[in-house]
CHARMM internal coordinates of N, CA and C (Angstrom, degrees):
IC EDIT
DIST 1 N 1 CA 1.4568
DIST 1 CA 1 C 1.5228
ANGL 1 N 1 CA 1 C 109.11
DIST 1 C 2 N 1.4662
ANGL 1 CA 1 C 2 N 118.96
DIHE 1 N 1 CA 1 C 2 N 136.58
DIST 2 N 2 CA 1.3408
ANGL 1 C 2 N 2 CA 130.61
DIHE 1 CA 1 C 2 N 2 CA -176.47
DIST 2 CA 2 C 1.8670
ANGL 2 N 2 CA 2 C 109.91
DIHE 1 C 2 N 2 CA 2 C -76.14
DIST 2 C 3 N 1.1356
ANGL 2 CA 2 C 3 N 123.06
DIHE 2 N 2 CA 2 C 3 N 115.44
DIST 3 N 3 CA 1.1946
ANGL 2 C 3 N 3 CA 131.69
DIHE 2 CA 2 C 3 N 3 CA 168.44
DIST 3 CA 3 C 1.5009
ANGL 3 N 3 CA 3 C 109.59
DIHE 2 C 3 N 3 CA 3 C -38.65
DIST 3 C 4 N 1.3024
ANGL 3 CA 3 C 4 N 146.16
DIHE 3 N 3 CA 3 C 4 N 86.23
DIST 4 N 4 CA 1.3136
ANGL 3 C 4 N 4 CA 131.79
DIHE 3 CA 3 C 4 N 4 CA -178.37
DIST 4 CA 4 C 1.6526
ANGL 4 N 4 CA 4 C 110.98
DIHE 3 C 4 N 4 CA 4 C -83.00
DIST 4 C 5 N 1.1395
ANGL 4 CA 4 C 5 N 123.63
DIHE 4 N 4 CA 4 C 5 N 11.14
DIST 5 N 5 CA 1.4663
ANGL 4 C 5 N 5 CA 110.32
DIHE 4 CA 4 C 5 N 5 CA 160.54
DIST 5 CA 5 C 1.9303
ANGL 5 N 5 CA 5 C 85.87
DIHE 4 C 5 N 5 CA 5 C 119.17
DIST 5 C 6 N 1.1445
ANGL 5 CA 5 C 6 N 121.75
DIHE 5 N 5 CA 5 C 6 N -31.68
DIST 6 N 6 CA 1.5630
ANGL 5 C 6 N 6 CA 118.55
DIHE 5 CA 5 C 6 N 6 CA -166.36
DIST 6 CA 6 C 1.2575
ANGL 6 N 6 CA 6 C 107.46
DIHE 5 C 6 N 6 CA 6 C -55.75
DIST 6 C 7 N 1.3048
ANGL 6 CA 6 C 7 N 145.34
DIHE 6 N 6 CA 6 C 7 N -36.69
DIST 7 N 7 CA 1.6324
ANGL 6 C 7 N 7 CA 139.13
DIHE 6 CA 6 C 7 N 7 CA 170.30
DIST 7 CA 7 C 1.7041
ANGL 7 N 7 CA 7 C 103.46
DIHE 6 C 7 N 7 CA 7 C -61.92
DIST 7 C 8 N 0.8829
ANGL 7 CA 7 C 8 N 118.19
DIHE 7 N 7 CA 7 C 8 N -39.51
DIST 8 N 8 CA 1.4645
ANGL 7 C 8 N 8 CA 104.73
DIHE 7 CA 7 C 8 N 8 CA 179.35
DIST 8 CA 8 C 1.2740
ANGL 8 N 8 CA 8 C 103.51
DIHE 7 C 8 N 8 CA 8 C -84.22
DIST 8 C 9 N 1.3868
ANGL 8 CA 8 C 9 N 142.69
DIHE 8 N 8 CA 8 C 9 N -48.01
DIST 9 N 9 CA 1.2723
ANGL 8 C 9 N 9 CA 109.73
DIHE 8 CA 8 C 9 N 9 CA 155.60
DIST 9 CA 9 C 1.6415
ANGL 9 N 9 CA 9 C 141.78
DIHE 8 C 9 N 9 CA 9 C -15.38
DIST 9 C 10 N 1.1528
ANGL 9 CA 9 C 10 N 109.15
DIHE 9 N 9 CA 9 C 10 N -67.22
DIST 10 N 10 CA 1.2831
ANGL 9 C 10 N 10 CA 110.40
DIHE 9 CA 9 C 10 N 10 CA -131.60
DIST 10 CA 10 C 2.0379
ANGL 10 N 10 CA 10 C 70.73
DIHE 9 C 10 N 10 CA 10 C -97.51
DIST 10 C 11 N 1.4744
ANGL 10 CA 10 C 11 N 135.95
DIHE 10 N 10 CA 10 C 11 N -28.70
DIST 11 N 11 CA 1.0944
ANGL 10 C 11 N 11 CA 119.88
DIHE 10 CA 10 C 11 N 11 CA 175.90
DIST 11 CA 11 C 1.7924
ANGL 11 N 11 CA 11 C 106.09
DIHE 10 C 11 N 11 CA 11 C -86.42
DIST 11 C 12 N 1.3661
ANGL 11 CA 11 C 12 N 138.21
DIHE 11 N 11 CA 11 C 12 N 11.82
DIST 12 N 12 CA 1.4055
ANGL 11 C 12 N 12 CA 117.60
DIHE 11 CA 11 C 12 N 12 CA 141.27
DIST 12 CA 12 C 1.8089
ANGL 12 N 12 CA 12 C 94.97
DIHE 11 C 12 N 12 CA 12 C -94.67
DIST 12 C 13 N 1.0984
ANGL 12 CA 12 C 13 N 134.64
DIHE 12 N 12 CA 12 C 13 N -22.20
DIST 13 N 13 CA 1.8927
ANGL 12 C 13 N 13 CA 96.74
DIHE 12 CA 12 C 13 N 13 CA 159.58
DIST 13 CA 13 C 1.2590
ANGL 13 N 13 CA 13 C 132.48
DIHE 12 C 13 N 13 CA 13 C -42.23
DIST 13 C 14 N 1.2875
ANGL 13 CA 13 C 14 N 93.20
DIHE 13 N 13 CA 13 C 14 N -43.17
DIST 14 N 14 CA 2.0625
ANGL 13 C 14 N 14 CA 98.38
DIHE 13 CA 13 C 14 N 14 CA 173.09
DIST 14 CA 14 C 1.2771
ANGL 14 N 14 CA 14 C 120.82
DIHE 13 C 14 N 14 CA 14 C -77.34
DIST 14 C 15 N 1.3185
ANGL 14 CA 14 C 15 N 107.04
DIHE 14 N 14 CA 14 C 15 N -9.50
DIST 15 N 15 CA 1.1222
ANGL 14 C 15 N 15 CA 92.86
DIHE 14 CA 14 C 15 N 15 CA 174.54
DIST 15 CA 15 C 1.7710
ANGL 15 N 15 CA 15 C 122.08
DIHE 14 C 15 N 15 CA 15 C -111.86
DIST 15 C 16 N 1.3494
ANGL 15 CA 15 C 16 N 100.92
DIHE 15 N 15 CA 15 C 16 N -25.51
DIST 16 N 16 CA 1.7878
ANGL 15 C 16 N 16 CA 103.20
DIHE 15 CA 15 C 16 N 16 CA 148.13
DIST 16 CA 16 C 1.8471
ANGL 16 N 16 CA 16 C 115.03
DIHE 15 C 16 N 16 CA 16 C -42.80
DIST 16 C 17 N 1.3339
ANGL 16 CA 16 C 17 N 109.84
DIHE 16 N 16 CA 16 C 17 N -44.61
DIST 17 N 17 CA 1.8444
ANGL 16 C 17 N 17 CA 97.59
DIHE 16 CA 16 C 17 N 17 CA -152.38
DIST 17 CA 17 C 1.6786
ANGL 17 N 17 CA 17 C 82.74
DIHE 16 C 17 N 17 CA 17 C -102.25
DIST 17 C 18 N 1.1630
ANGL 17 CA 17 C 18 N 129.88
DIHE 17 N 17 CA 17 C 18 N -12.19
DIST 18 N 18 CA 1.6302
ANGL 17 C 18 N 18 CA 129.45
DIHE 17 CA 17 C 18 N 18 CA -178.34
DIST 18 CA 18 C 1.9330
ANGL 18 N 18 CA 18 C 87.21
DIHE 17 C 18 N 18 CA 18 C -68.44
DIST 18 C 19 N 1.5715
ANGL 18 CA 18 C 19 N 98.26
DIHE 18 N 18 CA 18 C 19 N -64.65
DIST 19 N 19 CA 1.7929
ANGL 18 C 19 N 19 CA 99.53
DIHE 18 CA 18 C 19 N 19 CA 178.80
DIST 19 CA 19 C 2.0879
ANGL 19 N 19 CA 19 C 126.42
DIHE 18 C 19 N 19 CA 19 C -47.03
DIST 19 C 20 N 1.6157
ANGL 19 CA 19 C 20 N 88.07
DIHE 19 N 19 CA 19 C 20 N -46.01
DIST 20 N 20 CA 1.4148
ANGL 19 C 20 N 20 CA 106.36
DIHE 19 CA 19 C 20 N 20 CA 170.49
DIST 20 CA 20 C 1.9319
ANGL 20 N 20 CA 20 C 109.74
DIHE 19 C 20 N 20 CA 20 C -37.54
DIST 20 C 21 N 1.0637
ANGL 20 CA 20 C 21 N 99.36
DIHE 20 N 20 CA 20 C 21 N -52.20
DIST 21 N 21 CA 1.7199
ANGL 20 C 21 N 21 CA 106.08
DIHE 20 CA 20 C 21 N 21 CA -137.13
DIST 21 CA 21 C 1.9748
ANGL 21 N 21 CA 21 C 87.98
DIHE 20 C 21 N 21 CA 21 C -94.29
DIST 21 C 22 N 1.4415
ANGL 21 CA 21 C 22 N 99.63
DIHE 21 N 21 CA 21 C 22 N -31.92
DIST 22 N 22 CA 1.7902
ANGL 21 C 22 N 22 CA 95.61
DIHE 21 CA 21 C 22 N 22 CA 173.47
DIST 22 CA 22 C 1.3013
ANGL 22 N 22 CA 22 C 102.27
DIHE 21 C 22 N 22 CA 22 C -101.47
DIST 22 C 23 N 0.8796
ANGL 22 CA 22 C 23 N 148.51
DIHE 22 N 22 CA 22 C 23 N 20.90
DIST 23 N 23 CA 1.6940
ANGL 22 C 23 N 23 CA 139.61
DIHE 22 CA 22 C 23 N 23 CA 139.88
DIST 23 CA 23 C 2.0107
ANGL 23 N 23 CA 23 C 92.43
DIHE 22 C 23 N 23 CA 23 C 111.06
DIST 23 C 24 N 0.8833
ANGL 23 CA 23 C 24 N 112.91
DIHE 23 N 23 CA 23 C 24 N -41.94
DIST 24 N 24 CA 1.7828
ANGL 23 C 24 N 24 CA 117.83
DIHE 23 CA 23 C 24 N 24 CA -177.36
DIST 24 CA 24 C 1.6361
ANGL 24 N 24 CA 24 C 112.77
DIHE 23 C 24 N 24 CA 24 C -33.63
DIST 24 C 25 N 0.7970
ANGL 24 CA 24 C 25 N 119.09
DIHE 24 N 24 CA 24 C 25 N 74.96
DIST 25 N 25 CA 1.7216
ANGL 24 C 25 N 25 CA 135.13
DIHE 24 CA 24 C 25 N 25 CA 151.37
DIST 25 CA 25 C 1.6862
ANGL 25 N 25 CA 25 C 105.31
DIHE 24 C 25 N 25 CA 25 C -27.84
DIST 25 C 26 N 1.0931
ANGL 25 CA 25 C 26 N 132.90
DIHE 25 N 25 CA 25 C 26 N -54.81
DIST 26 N 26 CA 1.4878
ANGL 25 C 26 N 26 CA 123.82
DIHE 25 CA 25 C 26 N 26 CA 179.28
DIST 26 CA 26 C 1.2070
ANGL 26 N 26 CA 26 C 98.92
DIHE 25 C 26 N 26 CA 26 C -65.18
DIST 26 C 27 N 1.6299
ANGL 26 CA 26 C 27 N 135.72
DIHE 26 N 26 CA 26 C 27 N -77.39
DIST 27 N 27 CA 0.8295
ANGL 26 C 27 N 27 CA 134.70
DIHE 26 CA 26 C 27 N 27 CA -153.69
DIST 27 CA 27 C 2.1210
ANGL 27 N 27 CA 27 C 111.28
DIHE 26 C 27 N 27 CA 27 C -48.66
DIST 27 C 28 N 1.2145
ANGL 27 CA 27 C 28 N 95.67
DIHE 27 N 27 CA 27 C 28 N -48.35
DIST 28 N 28 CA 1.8316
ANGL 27 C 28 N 28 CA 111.13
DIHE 27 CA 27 C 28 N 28 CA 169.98
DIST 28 CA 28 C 1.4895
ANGL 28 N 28 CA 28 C 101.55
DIHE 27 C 28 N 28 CA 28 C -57.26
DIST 28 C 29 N 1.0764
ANGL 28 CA 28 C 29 N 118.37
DIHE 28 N 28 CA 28 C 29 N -22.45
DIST 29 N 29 CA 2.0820
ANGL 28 C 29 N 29 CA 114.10
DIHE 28 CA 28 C 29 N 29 CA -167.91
DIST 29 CA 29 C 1.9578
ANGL 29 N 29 CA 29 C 91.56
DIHE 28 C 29 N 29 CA 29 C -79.53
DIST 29 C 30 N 1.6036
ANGL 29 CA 29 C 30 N 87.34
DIHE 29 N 29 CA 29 C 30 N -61.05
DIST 30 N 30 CA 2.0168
ANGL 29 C 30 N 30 CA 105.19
DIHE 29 CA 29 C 30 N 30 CA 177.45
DIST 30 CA 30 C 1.7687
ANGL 30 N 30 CA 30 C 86.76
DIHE 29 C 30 N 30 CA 30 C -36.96
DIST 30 C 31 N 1.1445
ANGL 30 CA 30 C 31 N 139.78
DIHE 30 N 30 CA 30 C 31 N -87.18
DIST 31 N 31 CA 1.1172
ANGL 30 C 31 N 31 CA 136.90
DIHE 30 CA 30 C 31 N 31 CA -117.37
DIST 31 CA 31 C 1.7297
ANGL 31 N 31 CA 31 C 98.59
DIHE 30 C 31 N 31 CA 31 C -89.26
DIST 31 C 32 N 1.2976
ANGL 31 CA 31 C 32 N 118.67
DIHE 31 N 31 CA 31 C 32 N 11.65
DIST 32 N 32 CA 1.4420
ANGL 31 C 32 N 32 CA 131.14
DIHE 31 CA 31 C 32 N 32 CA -169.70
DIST 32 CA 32 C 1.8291
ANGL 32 N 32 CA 32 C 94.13
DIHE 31 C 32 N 32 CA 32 C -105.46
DIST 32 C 33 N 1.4480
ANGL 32 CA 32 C 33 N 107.81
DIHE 32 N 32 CA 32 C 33 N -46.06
DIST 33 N 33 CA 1.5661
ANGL 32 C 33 N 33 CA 117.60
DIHE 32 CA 32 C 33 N 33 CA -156.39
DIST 33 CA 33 C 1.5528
ANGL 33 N 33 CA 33 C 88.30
DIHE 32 C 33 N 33 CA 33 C -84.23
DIST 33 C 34 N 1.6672
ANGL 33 CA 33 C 34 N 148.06
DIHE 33 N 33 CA 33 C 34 N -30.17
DIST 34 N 34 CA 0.9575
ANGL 33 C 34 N 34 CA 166.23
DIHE 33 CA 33 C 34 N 34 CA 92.85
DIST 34 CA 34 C 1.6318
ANGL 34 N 34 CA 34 C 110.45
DIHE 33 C 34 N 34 CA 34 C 37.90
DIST 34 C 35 N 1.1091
ANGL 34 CA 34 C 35 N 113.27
DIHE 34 N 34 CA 34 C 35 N -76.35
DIST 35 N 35 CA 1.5461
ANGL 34 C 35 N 35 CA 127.94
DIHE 34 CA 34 C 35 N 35 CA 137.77
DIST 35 CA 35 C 0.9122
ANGL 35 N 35 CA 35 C 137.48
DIHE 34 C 35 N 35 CA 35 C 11.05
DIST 35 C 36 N 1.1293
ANGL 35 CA 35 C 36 N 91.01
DIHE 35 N 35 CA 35 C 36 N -106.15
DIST 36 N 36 CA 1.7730
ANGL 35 C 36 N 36 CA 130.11
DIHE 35 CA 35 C 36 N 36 CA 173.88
DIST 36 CA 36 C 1.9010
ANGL 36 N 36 CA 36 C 102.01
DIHE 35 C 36 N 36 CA 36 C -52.67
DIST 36 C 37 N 1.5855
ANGL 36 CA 36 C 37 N 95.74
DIHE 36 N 36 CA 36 C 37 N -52.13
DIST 37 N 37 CA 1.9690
ANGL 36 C 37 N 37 CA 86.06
DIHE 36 CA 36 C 37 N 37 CA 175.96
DIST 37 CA 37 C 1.1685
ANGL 37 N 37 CA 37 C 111.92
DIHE 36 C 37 N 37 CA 37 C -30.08
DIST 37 C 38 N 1.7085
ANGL 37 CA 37 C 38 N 96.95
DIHE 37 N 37 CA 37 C 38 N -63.35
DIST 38 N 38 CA 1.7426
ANGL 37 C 38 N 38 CA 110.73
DIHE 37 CA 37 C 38 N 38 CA -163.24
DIST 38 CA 38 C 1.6379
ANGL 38 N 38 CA 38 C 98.94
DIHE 37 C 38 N 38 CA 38 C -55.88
DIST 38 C 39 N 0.8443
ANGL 38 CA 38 C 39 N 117.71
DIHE 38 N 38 CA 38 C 39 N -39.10
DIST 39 N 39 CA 1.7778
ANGL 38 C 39 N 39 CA 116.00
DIHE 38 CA 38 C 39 N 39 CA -161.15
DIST 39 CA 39 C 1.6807
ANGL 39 N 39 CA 39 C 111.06
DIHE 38 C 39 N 39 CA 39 C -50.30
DIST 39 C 40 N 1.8962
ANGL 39 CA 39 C 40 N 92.38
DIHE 39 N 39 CA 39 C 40 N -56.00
DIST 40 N 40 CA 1.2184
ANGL 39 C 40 N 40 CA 112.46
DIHE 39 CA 39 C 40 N 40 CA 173.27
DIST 40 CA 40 C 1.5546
ANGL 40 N 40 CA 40 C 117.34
DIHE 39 C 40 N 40 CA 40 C -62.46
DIST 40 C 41 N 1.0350
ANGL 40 CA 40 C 41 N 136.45
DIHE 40 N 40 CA 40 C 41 N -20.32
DIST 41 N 41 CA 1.6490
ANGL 40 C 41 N 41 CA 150.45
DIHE 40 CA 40 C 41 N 41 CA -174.03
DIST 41 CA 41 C 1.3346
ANGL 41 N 41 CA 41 C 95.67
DIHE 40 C 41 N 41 CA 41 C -81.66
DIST 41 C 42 N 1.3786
ANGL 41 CA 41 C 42 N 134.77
DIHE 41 N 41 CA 41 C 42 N -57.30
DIST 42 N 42 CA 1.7198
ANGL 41 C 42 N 42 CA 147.85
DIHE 41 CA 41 C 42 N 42 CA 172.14
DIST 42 CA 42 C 1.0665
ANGL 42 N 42 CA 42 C 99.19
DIHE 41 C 42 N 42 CA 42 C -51.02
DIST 42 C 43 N 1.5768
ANGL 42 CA 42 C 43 N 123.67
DIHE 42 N 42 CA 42 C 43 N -57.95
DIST 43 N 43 CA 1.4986
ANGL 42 C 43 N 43 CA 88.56
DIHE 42 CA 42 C 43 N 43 CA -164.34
DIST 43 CA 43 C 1.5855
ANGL 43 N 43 CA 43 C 124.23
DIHE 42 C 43 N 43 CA 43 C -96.11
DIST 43 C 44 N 1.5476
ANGL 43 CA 43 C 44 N 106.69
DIHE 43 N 43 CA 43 C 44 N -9.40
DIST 44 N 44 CA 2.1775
ANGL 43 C 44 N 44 CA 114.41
DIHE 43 CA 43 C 44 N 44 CA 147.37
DIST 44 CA 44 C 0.8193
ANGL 44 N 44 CA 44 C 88.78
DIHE 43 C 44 N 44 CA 44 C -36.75
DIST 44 C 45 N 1.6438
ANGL 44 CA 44 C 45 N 129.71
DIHE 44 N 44 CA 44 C 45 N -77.14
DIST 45 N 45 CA 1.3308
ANGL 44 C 45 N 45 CA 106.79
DIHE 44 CA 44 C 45 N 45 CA -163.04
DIST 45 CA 45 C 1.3218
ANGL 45 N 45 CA 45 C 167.06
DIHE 44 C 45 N 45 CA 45 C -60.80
DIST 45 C 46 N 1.7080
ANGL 45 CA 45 C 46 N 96.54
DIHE 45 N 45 CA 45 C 46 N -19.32
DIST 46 N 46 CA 1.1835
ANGL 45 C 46 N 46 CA 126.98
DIHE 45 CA 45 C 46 N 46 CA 169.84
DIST 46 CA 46 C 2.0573
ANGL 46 N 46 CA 46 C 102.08
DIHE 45 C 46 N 46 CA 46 C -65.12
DIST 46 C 47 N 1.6017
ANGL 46 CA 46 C 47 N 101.31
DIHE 46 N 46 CA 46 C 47 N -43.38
DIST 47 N 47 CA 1.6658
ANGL 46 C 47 N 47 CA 107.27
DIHE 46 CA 46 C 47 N 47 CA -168.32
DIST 47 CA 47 C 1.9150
ANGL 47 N 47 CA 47 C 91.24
DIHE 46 C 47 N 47 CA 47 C -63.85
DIST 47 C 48 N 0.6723
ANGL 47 CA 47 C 48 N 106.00
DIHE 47 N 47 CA 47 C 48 N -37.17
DIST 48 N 48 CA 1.5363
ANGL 47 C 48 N 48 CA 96.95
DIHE 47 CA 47 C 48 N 48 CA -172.95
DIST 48 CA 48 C 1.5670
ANGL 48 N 48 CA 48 C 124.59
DIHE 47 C 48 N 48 CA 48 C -78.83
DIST 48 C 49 N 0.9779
ANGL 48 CA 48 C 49 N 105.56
DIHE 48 N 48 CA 48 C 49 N -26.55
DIST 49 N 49 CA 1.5880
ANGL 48 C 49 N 49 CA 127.80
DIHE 48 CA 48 C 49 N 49 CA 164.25
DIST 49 CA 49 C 1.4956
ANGL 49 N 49 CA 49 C 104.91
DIHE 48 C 49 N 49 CA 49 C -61.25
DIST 49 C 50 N 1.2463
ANGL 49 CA 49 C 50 N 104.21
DIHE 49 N 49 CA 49 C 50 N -51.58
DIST 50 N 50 CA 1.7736
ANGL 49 C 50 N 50 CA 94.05
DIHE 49 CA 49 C 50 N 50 CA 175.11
DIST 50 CA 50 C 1.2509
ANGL 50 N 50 CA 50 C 134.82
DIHE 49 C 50 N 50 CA 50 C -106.65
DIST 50 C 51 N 1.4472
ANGL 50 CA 50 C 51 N 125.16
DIHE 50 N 50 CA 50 C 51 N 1.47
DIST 51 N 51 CA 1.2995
ANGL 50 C 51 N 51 CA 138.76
DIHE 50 CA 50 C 51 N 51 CA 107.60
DIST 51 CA 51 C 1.2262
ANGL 51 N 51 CA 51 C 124.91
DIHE 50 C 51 N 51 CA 51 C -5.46
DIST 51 C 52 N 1.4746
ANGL 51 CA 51 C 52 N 113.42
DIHE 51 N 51 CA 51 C 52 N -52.46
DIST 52 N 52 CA 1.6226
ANGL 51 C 52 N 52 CA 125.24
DIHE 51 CA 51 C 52 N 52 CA -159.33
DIST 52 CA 52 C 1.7512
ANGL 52 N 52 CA 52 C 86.45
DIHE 51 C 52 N 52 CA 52 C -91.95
DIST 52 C 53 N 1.2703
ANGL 52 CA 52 C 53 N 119.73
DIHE 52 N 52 CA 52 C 53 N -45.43
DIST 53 N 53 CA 1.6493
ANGL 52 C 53 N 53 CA 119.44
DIHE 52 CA 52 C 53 N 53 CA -164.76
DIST 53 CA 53 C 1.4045
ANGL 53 N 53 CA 53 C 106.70
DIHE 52 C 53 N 53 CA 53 C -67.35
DIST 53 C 54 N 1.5597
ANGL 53 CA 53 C 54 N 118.01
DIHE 53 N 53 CA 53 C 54 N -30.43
DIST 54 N 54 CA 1.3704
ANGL 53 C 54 N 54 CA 123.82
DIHE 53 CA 53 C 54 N 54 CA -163.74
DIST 54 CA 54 C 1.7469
ANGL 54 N 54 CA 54 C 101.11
DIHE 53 C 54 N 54 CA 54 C -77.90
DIST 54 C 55 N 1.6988
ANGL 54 CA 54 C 55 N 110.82
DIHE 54 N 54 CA 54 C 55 N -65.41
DIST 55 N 55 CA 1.7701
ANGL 54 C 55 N 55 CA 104.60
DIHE 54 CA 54 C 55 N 55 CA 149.17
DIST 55 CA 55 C 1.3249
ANGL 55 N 55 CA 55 C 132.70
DIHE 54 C 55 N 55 CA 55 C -2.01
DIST 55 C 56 N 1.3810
ANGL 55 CA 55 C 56 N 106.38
DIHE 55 N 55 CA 55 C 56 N -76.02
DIST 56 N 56 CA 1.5443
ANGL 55 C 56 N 56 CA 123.53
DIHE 55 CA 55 C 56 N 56 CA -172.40
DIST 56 CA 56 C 1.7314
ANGL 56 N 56 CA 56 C 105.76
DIHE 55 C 56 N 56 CA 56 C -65.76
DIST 56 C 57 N 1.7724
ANGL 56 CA 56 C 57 N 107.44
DIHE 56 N 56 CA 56 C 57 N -28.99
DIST 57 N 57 CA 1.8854
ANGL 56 C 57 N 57 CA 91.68
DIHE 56 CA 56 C 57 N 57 CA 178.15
DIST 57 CA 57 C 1.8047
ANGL 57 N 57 CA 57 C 98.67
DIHE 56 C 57 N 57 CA 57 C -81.00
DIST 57 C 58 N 1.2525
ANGL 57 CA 57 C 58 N 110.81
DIHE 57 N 57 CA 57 C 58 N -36.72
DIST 58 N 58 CA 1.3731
ANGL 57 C 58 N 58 CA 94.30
DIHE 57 CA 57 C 58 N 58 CA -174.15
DIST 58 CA 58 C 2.0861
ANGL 58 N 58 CA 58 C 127.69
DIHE 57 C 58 N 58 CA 58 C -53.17
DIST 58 C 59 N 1.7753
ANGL 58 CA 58 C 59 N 91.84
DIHE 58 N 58 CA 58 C 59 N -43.52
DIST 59 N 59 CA 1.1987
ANGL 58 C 59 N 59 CA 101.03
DIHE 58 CA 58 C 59 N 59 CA 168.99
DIST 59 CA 59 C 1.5721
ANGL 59 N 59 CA 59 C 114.43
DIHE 58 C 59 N 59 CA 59 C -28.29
DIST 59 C 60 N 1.6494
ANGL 59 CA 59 C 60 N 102.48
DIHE 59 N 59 CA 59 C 60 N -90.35
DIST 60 N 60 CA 1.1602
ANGL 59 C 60 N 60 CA 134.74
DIHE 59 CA 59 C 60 N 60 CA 146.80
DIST 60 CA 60 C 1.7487
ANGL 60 N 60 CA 60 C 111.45
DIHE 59 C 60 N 60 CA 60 C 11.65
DIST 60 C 61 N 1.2774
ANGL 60 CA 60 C 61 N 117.19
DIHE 60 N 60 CA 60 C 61 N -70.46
DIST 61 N 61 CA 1.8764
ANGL 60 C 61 N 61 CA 130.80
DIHE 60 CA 60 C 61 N 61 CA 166.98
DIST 61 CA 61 C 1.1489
ANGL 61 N 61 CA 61 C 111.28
DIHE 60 C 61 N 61 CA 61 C -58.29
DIST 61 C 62 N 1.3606
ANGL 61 CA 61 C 62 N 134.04
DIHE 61 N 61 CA 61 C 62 N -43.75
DIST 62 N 62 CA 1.5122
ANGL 61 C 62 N 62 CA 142.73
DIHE 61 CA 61 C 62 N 62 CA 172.38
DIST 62 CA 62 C 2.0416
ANGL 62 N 62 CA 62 C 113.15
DIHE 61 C 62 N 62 CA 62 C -66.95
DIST 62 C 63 N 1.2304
ANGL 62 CA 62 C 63 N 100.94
DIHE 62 N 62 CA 62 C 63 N -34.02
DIST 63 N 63 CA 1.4987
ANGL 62 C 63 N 63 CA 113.23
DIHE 62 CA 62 C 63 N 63 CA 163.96
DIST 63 CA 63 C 1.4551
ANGL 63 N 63 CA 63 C 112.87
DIHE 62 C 63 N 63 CA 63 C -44.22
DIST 63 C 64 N 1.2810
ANGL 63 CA 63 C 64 N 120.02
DIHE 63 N 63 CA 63 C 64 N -54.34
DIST 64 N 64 CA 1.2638
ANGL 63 C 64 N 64 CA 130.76
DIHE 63 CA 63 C 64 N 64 CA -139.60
DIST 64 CA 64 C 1.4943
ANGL 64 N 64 CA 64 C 105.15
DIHE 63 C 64 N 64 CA 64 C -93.44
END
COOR INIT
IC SEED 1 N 1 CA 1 C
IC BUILD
């Protein structure tokens, strides 16, 4: 299974509101950049996912 970015999500959430709630600004910055990984990981992934779909129709037209 392809990592879509959701573990880094949801572990810079904990670690934004872990930073939030004890005052730690780095640790809340980490859990922001944390994020954003995952964000960026989702949406490679999404580009490649349809990349891969766009491939498979062309194949597919050349079949025929």
């Amino acid at each position: 299974m392809t990592d879509k970015g959701t573990g880094d999500k949801i572990k810079g959430k904990a670690k934004e509101v872990a930073g939030d709630v004890t005052g730690n600004d780095k640790q809340k910055a980490e859990g922001l950049l944390d994020q954003a990984v995952g964000k960026v990981k989702e949406a490679a992934s999404d580009v490649k996912e349809k990349a891969e779909d766009v491939v498979d129709d062309i194949k597919k037209k050349l079949d025929k």
